[in-house]
DRENPA-3360 file (N, C-alpha, C; in nm, 2 decimals, always signed):
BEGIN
1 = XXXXXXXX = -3.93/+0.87/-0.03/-3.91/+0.72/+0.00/-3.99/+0.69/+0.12 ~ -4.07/+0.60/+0.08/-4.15/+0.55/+0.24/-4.06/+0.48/+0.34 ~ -4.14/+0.50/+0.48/-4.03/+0.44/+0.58/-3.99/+0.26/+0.51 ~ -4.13/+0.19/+0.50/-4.08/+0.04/+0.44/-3.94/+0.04/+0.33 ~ -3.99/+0.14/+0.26/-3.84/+0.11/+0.13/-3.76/+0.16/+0.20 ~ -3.74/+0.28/+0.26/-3.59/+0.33/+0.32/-3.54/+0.25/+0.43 ~ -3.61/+0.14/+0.46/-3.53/+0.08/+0.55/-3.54/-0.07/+0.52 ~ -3.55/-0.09/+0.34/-3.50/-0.21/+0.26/-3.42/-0.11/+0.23;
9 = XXXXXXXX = -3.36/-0.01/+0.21/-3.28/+0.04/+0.12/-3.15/-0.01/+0.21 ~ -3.15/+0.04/+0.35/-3.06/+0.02/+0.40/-3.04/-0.11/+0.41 ~ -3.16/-0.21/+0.42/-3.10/-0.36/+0.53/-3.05/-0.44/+0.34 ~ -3.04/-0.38/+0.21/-3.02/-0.44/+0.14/-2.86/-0.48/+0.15 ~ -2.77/-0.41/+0.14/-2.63/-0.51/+0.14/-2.62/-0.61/+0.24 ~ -2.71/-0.56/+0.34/-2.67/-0.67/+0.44/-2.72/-0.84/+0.40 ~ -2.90/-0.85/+0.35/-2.95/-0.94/+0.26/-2.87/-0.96/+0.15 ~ -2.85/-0.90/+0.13/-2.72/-0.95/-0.03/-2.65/-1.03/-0.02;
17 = XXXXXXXX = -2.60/-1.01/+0.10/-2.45/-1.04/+0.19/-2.53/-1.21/+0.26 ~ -2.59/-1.18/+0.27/-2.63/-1.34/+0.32/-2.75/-1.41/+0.27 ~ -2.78/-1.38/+0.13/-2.85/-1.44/+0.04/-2.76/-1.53/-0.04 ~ -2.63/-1.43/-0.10/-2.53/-1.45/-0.22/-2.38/-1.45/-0.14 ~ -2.36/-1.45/-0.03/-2.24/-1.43/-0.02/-2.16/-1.26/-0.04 ~ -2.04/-1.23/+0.02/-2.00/-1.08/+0.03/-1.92/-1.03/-0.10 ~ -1.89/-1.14/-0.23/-1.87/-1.13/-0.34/-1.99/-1.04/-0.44 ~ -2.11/-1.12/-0.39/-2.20/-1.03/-0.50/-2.20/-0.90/-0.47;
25 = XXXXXXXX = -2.18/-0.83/-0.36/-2.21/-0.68/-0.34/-2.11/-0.62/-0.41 ~ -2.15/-0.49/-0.48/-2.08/-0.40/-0.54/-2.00/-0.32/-0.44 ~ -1.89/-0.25/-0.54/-1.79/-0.17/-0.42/-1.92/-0.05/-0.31 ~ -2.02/-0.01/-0.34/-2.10/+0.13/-0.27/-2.19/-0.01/-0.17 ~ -2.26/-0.13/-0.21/-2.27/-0.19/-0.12/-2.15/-0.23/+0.00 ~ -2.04/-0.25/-0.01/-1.98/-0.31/+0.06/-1.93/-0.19/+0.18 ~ -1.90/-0.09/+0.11/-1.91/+0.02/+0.18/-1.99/+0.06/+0.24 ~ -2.14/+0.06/+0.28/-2.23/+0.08/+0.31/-2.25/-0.01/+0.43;
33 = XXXXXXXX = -2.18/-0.12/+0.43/-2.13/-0.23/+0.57/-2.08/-0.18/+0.66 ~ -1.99/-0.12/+0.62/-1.90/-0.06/+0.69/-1.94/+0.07/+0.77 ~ -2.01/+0.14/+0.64/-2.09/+0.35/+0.71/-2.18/+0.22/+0.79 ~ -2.26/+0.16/+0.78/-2.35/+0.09/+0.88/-2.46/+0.19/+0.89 ~ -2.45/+0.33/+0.95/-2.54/+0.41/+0.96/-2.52/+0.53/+0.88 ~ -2.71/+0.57/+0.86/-2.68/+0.73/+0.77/-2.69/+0.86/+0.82 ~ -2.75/+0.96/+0.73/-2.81/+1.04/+0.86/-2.98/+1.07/+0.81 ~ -3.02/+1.17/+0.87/-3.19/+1.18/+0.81/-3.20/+1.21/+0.68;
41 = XXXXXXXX = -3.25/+1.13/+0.64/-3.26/+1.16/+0.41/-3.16/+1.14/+0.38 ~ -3.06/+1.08/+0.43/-2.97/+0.99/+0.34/-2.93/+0.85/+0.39 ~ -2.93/+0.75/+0.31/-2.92/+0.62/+0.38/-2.74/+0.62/+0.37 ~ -2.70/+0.51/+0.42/-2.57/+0.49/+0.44/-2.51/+0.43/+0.29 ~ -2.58/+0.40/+0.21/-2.54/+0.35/+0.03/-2.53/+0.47/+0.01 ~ -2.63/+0.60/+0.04/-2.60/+0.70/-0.02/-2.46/+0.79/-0.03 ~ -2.45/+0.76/+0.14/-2.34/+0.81/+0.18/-2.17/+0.73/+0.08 ~ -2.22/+0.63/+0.07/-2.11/+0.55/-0.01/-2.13/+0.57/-0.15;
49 = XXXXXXXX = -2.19/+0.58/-0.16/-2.21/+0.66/-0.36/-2.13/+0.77/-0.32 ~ -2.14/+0.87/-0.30/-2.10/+0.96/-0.29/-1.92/+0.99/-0.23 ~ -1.89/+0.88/-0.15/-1.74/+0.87/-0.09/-1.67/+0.79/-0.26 ~ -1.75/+0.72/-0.36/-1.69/+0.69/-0.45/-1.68/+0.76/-0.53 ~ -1.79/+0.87/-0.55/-1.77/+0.90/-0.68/-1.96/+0.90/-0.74 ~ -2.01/+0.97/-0.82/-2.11/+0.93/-0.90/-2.11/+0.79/-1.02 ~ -1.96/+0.81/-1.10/-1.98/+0.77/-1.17/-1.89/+0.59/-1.14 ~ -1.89/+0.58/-1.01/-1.83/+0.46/-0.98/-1.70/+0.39/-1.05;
57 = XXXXXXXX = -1.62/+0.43/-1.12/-1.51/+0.42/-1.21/-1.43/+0.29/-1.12 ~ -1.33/+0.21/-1.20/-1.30/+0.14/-1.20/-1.16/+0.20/-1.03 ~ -1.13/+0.31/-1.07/-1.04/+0.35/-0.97/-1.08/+0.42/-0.85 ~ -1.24/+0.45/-0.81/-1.31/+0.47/-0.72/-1.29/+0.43/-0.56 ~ -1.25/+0.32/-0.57/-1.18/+0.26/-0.44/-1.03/+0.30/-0.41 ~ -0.96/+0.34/-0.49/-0.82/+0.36/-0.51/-0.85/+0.51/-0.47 ~ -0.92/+0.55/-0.49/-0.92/+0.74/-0.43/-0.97/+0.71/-0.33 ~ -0.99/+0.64/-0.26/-1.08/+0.61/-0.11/-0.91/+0.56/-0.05;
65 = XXXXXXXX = -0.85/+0.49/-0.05/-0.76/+0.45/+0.01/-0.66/+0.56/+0.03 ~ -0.66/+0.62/-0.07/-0.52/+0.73/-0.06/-0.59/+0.84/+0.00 ~ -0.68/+0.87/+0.07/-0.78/+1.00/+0.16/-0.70/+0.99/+0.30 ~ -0.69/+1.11/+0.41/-0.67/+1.08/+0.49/-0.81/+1.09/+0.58 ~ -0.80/+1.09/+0.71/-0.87/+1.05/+0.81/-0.96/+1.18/+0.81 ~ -0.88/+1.35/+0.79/-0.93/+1.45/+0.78/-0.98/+1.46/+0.65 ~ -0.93/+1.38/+0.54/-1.02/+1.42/+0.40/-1.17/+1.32/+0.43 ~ -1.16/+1.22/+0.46/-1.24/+1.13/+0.49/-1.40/+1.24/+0.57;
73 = XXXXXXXX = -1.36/+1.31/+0.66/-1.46/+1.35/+0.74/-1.54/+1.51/+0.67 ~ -1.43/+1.54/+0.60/-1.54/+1.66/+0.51/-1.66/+1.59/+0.41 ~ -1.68/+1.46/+0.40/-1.79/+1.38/+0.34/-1.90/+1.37/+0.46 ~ -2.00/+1.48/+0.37/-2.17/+1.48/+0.48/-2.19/+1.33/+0.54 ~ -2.25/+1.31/+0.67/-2.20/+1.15/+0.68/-2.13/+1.09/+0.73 ~ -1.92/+1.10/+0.73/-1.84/+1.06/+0.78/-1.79/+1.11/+0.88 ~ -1.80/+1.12/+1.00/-1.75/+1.15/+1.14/-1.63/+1.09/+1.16 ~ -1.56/+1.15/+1.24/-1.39/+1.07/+1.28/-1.39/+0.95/+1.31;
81 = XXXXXXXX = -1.52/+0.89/+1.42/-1.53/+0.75/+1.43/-1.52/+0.68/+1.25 ~ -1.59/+0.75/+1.24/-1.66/+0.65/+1.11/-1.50/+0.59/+0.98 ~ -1.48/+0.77/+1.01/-1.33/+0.80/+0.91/-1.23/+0.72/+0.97 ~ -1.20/+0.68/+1.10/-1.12/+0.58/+1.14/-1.14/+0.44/+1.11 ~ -1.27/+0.41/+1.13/-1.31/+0.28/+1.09/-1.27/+0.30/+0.93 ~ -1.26/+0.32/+0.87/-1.26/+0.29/+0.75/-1.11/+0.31/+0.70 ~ -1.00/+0.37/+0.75/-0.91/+0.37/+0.73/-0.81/+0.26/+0.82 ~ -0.89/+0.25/+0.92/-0.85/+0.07/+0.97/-0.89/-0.01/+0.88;
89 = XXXXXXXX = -1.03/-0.06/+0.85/-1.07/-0.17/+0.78/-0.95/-0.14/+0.60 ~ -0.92/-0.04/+0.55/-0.82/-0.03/+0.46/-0.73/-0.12/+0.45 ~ -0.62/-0.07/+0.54/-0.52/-0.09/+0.66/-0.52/-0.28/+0.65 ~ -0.62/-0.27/+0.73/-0.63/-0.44/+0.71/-0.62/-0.49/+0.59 ~ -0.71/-0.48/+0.50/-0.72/-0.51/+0.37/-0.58/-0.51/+0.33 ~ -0.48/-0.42/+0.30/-0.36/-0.44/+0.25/-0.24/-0.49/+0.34 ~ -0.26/-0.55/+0.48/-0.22/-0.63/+0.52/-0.22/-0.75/+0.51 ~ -0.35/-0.79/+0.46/-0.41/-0.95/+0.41/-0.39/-0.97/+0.31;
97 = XXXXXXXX = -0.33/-0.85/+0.23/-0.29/-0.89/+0.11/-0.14/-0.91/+0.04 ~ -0.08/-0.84/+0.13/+0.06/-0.89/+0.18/+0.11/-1.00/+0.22 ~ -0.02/-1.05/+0.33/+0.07/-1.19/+0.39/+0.00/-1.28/+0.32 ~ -0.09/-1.27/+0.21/-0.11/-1.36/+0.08/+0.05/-1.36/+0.01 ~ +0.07/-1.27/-0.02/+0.20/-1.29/-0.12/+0.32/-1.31/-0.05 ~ +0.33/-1.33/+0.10/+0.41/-1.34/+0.18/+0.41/-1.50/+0.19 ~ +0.30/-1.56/+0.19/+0.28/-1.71/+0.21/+0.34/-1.76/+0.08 ~ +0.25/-1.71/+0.01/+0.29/-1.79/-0.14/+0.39/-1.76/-0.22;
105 = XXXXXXXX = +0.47/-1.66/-0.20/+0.62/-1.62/-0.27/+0.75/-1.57/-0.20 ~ +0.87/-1.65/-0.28/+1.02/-1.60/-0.20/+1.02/-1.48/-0.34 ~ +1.11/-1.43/-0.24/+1.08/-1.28/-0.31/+1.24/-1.25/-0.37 ~ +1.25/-1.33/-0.47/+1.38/-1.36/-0.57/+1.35/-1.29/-0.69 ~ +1.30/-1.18/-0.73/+1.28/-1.14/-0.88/+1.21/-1.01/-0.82 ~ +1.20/-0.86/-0.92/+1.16/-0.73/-0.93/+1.00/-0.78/-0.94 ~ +0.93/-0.90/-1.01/+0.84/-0.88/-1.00/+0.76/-0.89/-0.88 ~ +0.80/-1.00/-0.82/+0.76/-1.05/-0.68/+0.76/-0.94/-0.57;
113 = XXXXXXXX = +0.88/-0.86/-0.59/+0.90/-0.75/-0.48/+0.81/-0.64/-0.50 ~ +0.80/-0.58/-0.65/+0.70/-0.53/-0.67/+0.55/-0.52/-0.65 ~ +0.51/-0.64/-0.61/+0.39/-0.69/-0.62/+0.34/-0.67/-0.45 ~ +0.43/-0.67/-0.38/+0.42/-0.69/-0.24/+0.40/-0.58/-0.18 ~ +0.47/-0.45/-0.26/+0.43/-0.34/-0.22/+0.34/-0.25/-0.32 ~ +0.29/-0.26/-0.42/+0.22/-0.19/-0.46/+0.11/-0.15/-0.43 ~ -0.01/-0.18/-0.42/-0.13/-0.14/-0.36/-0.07/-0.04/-0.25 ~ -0.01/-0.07/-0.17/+0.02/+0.06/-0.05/+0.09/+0.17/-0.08;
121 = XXXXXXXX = +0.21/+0.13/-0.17/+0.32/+0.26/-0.23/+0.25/+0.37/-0.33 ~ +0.18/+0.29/-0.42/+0.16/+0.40/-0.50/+0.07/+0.50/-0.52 ~ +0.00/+0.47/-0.38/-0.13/+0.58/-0.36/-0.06/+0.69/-0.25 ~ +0.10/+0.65/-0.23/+0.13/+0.75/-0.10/+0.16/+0.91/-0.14 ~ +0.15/+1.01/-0.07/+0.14/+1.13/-0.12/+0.31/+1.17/-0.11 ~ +0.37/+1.12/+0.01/+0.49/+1.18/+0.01/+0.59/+1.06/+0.01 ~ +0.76/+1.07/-0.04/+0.82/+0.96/-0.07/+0.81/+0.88/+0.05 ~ +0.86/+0.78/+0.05/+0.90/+0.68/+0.15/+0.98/+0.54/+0.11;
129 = XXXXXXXX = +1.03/+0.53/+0.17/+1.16/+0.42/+0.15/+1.15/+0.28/+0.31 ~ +1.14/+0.18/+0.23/+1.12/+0.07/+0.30/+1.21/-0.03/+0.26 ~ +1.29/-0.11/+0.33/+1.36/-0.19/+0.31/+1.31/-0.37/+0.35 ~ +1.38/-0.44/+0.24/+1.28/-0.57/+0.30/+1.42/-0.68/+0.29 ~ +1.43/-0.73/+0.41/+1.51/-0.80/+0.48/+1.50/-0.97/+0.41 ~ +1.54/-0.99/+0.38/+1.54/-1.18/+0.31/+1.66/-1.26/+0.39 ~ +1.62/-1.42/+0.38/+1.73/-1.51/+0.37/+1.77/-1.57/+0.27 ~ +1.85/-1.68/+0.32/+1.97/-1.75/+0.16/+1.82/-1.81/+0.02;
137 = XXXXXXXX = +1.69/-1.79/+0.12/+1.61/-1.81/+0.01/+1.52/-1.74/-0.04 ~ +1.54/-1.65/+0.02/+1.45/-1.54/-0.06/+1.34/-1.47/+0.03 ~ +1.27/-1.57/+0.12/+1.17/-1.55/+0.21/+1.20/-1.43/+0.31 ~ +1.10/-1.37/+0.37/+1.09/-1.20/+0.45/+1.11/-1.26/+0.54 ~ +1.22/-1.19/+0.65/+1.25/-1.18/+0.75/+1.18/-1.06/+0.80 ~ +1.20/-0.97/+0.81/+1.14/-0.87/+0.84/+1.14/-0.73/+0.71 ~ +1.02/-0.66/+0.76/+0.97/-0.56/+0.63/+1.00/-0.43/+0.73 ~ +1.08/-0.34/+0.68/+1.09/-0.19/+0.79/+1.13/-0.10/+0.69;
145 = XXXXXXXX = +1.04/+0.03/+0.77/+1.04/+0.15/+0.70/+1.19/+0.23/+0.72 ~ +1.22/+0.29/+0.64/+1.37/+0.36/+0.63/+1.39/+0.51/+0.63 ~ +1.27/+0.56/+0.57/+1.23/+0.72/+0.59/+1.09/+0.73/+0.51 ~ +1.05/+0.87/+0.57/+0.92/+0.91/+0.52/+0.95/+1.10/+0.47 ~ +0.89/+1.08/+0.35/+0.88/+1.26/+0.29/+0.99/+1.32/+0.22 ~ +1.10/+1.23/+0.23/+1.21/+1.28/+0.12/+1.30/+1.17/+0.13 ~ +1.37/+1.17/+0.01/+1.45/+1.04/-0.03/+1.56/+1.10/-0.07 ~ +1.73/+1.12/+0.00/+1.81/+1.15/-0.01/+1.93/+1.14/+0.03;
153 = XXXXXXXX = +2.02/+1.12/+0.05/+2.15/+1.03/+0.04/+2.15/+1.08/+0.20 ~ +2.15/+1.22/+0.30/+2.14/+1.24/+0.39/+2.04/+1.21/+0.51 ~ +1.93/+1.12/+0.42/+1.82/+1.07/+0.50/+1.83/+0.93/+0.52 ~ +1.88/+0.88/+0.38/+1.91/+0.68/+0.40/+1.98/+0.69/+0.39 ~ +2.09/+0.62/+0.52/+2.17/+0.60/+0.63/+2.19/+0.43/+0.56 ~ +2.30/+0.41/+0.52/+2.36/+0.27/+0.45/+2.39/+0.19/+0.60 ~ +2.46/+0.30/+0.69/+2.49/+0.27/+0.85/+2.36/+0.18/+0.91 ~ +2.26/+0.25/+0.87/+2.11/+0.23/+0.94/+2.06/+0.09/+0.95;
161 = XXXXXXXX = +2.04/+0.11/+0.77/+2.04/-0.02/+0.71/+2.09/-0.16/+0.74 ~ +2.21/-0.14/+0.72/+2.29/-0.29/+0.78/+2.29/-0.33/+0.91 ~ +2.26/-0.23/+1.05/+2.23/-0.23/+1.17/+2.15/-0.31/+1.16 ~ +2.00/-0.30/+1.08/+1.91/-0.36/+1.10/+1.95/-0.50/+1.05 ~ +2.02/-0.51/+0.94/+1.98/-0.62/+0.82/+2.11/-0.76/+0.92 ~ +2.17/-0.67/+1.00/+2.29/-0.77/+1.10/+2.19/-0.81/+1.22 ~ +2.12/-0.69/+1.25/+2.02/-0.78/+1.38/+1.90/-0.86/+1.36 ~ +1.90/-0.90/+1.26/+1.76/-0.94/+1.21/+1.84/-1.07/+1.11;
169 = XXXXXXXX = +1.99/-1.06/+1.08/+2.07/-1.19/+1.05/+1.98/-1.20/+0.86 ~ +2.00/-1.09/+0.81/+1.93/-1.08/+0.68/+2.01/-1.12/+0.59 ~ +2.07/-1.22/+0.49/+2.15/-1.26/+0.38/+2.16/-1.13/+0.27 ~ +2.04/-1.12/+0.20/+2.02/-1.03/+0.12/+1.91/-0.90/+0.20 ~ +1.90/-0.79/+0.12/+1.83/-0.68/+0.15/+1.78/-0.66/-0.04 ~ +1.68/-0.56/-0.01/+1.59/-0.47/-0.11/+1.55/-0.40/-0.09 ~ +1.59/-0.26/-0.13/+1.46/-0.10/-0.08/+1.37/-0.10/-0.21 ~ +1.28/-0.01/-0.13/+1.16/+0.03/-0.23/+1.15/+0.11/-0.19;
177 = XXXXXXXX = +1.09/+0.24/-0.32/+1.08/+0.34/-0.27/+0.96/+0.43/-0.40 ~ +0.90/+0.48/-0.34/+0.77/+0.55/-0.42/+0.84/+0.70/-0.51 ~ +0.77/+0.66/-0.58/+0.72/+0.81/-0.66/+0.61/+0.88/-0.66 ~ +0.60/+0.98/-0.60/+0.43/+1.04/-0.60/+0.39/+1.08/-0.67 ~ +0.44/+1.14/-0.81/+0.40/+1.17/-0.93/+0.38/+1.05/-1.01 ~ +0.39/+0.95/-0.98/+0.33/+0.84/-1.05/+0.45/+0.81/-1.18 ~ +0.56/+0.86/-1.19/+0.64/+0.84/-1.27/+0.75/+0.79/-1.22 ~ +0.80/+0.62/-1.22/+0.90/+0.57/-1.14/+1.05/+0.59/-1.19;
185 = XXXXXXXX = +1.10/+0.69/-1.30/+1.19/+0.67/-1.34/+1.28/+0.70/-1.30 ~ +1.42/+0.65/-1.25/+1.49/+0.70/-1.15/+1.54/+0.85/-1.15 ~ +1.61/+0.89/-1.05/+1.71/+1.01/-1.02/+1.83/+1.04/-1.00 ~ +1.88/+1.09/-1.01/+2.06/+1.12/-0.96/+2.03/+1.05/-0.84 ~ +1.97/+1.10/-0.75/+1.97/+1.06/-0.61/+1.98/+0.95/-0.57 ~ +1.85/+0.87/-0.64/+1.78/+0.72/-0.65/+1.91/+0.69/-0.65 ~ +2.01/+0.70/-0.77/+2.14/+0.61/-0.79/+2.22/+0.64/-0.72 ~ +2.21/+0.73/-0.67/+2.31/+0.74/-0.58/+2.35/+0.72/-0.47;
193 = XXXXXXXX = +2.20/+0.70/-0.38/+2.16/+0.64/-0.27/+2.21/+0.45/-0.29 ~ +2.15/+0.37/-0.39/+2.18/+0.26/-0.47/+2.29/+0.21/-0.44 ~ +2.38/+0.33/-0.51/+2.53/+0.28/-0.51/+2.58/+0.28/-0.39 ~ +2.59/+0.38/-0.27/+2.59/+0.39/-0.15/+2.56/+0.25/-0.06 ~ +2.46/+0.21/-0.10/+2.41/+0.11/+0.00/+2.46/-0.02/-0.07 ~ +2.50/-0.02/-0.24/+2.55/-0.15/-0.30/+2.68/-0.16/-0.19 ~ +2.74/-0.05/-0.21/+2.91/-0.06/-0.17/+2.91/-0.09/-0.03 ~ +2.82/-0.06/+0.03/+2.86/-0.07/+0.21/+2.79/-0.23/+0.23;
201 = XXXXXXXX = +2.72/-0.27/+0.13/+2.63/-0.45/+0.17/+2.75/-0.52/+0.12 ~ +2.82/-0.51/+0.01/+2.96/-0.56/-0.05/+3.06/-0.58/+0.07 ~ +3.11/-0.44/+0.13/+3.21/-0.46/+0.26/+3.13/-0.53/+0.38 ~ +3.02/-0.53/+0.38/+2.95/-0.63/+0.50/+2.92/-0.76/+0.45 ~ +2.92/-0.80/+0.33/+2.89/-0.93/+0.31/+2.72/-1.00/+0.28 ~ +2.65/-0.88/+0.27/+2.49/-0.83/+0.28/+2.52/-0.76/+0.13 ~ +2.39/-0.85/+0.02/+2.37/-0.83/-0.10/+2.27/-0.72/-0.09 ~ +2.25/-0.63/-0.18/+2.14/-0.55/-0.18/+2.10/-0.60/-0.32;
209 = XXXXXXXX = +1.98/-0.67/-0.35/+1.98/-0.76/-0.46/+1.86/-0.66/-0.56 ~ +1.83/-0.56/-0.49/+1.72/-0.48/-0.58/+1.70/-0.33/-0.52 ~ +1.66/-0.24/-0.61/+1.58/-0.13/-0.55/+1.49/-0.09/-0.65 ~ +1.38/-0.11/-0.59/+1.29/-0.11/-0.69/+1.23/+0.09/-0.65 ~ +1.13/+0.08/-0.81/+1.09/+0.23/-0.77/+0.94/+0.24/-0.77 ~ +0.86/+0.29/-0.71/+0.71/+0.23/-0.76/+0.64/+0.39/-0.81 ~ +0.60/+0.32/-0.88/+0.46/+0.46/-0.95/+0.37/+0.41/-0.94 ~ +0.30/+0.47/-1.07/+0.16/+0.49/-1.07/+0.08/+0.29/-1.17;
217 = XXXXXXXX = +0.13/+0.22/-1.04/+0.08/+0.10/-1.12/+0.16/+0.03/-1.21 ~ +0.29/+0.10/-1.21/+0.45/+0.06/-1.26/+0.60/+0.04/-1.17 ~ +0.66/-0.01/-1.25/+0.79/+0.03/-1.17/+0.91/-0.01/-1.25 ~ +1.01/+0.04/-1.17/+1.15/+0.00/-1.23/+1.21/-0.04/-1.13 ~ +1.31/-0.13/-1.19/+1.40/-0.25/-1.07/+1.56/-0.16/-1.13 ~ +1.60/-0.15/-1.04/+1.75/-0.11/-1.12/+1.86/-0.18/-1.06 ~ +1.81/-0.31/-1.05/+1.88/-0.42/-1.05/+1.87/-0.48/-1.24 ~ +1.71/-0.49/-1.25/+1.71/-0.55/-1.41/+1.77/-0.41/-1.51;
225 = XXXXXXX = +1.76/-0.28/-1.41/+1.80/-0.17/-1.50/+1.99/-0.17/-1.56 ~ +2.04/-0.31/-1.47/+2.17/-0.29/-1.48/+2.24/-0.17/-1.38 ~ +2.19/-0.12/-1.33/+2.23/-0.04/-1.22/+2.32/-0.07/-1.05 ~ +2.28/-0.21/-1.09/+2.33/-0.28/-0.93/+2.43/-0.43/-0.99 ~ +2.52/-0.45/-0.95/+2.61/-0.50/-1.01/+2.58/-0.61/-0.83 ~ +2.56/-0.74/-0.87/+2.57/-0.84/-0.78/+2.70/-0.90/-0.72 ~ +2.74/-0.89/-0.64/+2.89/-0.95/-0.59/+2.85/-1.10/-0.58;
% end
């Protein structure tokens, strides 16, 4: 490749990007904004072809998200700066996409709740349990994590929970909690945990109006599972 093409190669997303707007670019273009730079005989598109995948697949960006910072940097190309940057710019991305569905929805139904966390839960490698705080209408008071790497009646603390859900003046409560095998269907535990935290929101006067379970692009509410009995 001559120096003139290899350095249209590179300034192309950027022209794309301000010919057409940041819509037209493909996911290896847009990524290639981001690497910004390559190294010698590889441009920074190449370097992004290759963090996706050859064959670009529809879930190519979904295995980019669930990488960590150390999987990120064994790609020829990505350096820790770089692997940071891109696991920030992530980061953001599913924060702006939260407080999209934060603006536009009270979060009164399994679908709504589900929707809020997906993109982030179901690419996680190890369990985790998050609790999301509401009022008399549904809207997020506050979103907080409850545990990370095992999910078990000895690790979520019903105590914990309502601490928070009394200082934060929360009506109702909802956990969510991942499956990393991508199969949301509950556990002894799941229900047991459930019931635990039904019974202690009951004697505090704090609804636990859901617990949802998330997989692989699915979920179960075992509230609609009939599992959680509404006071």
């Amino acid at each position: 490749m001559s120096l003139v093409n290899e350095m249209a190669y590179y300034e192309q997303p950027y022209e794309k990007c301000r010919k057409y707007g940041a819509s037209a670019l493909t996911d290896t273009e847009l990524l290639a904004v981001f690497i910004r730079t390559g190294l010698k005989g590889k441009s920074c598109l190449l370097i992004a072809r290759e963090l996706l995948g050859e064959n670009e697949d529809e879930k190519a960006l979904l295995r980019i998200v669930s990488r960590s910072i150390e999987e990120l940097t064994k790609f020829d190309g990505i350096g820790e700066v770089k692997a940071i940057q891109l696991v920030c710019m992530l980061e953001l991305s599913k924060r702006l996409w939260r407080m999209n569905l934060n603006n536009a929805n009270v979060f009164t139904d399994p679908d709504s709740i589900a929707a809020y966390y997906m993109e982030e839960m179901r690419h996680l490698k190890t369990e985790s349990v998050r609790m999301m705080l509401l009022n008399t209408k549904g809207a997020l008071i506050k979103d907080l994590p409850v545990s990370t790497g095992t999910v078990n009646a000895s690790v979520v603390s019903p105590r914990e929970i309502f601490i928070n859900a009394l200082k934060y003046e929360a009506v109702n409560i909802a956990l969510v909690h991942n499956h990393p095998s991508g199969d949301p269907s509950p556990s002894a535990e799941d229900l047991k945990i459930t019931s635990e935290v039904e019974r202690a929101g009951e004697f505090m006067g704090i609804r636990l109006i859901d617990h949802i379970i998330i997989g692989d692009n699915r979920y179960v509410s075992l509230a609609r599972e009939g599992k959680i009995q509404l006071f």
